[in-house]
N, C-alpha and C positions, 0 to 999 in steps of 0.2 A: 502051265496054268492058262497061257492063252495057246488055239490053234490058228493058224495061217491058211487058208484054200483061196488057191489063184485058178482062177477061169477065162478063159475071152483071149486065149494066144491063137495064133494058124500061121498060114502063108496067104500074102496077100501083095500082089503089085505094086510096084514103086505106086506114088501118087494116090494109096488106097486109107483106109483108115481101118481101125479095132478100136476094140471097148475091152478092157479088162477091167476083172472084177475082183475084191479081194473078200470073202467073208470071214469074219472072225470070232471064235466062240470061246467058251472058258470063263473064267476072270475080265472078259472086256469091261469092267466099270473101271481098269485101273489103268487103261490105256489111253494118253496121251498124244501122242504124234501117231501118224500113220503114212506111208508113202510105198514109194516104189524103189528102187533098186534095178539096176540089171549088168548080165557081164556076156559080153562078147567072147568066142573063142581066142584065147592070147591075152588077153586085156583084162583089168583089175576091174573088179563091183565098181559104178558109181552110183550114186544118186542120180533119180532122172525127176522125181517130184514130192514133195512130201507137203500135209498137209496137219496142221493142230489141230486138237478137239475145237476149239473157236474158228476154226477156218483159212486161217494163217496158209499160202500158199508159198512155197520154197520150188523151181525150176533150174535144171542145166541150163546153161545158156544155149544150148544148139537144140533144144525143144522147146523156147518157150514161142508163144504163137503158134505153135503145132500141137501139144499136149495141152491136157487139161485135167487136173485134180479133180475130185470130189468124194464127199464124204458123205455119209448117213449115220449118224450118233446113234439113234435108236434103234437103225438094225444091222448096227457094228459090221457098215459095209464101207469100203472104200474102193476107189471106179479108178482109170486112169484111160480119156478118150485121146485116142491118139490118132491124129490128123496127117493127110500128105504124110503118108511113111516114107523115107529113101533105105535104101538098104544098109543103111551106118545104122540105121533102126535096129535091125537081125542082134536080137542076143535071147538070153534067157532073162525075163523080169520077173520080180521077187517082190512079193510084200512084205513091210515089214511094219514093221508097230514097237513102241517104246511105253514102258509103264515106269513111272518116277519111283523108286522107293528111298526116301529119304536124299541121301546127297550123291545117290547115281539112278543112273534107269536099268530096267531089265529088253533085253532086244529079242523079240518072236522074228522069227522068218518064215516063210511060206515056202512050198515047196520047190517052187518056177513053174513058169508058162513059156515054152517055146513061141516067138515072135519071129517069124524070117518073110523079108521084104525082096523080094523079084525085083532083076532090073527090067 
């Protein structure tokens, strides 16, 4: 019902920044939370930022001051600028999104975007 497309990954030097993008199409009137994800090679998914339809902002602790949410409601976009990259940065990031239905949600995920950070 809903789709996921992640943009704005590369390679970029320590100390550089990127802009990801997430656009989402489908059923978006029924989505709720939006944010990022991402999994290093070895390492479990974590959250790196999520954001509420009201703007409610959720960060890692080892991005906040460097990453930045945002969202656009009406053109069911959500951004994730990311600042001073170090190379703990380097995984694949995921958008994902959450739709309420009743007394659980439903989870979209995006495809990935390759993010690797140069030392």
């Amino acid at each position: 019902q809903v789709e996921l497309v992640e943009s704005g990954g590369g390679l970029v030097q320590a100390g550089g920044a990127l802009r990801l993008s997430c656009a989402a199409s489908g059923s978006t009137y029924s989505i709720e939370g939006m944010g990022w994800y991402r999994q290093a090679p070895g390492k479990e998914r974590e959250l790196v930022a999520s954001i509420s339809r009201g703007g409610s902002e959720k960060y890692k602790d080892s991005v906040k001051g460097r990453f930045t949410v945002s969202r656009d409601n009406d053109k069911n976009m959500v951004y994730l600028q990311m600042n001073s990259l170090t190379p703990e940065d380097t995984a694949v990031y995921y958008c994902h999104a959450d739709s309420p239905l009743g007394y659980y949600s439903i989870d979209y995920w995006g495809q990935g975007t390759q993010v690797t950070v140069s030392s």
